[in-house]
C-alpha positions as CSV (number, residue, x, y, z in Angstrom):
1,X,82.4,113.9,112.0
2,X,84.3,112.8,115.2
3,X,82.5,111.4,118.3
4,X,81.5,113.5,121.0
5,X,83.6,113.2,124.7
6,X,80.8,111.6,126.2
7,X,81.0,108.7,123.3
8,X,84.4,108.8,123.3
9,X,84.0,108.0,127.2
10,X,81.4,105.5,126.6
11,X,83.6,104.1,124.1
12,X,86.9,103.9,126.3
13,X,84.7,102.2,129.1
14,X,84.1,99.2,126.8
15,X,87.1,98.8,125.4
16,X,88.6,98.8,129.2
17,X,85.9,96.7,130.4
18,X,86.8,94.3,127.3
19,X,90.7,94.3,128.3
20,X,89.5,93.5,132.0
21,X,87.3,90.4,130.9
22,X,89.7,89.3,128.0
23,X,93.4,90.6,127.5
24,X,93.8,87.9,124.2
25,X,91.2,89.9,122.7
26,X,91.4,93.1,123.8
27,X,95.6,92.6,122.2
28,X,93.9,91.3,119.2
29,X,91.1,93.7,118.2
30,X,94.1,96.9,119.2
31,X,96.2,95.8,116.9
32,X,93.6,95.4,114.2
33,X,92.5,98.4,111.7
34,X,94.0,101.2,113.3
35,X,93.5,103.5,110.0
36,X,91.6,106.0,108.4
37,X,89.8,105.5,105.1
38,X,91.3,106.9,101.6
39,X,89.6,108.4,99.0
40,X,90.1,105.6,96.8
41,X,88.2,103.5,99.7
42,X,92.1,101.8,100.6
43,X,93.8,102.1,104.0
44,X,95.4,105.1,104.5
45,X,98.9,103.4,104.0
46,X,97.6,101.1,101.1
47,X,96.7,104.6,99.3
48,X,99.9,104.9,97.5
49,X,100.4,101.6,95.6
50,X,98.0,101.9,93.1
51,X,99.4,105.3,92.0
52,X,103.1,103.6,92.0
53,X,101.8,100.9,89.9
54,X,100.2,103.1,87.4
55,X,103.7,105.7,87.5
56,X,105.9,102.6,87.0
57,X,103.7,101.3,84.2
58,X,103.4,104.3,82.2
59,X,107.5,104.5,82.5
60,X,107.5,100.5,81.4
61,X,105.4,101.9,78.6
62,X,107.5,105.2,77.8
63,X,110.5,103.1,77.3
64,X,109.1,99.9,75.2
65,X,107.9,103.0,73.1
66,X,111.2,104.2,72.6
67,X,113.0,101.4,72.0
68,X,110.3,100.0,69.6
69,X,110.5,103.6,67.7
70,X,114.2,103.5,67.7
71,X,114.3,99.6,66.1
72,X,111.9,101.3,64.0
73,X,114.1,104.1,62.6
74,X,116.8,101.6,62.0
75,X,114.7,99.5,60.3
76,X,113.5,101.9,57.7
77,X,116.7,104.5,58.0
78,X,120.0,104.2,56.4
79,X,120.6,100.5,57.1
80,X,117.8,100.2,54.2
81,X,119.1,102.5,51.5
82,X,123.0,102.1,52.0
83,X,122.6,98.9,50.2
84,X,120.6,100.7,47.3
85,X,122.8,103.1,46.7
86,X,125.6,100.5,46.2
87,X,123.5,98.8,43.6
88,X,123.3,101.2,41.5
89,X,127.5,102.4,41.3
């Protein structure tokens, strides 16, 4: 729910007022926040990095899956039964 125009007035009297008395401040507390909540309770531009974290860990996952499945399947493939089968010629 946004604020009504005579809040909004209100608020944009202060804030001048405040740049009037201090400038230092005023630069200060401008530059501050300047973003709207996320859903996950982040800034708006901080929303992203935990769903880029999770993405690049489940790839980090997919591929020491595979590679751990492939040493695997050479482990207990034909590497393991060629020498067999020469034992017994």
């Amino acid at each position: 729910m946004g604020l009504s125009v005579a809040e909004t007035r209100k608020l944009n009297e202060i804030a001048a007022l405040v740049a009037k008395d201090d400038p230092d401040y005023s630069r200060r507390m401008a530059s501050f926040g300047g973003y709207e909540g996320s859903v996950l309770g982040l800034p708006a531009r901080w929303t992203l990095v935990p769903v880029i974290l999770a993405g690049a860990l489940m790839v980090i996952g997919f591929f020491a899956a595979t590679v751990i499945a492939a040493n695997s399947a050479e482990g207990s493939g034909a590497a393991d039964k060629a020498p067999a089968a020469r034992l017994h010629r």
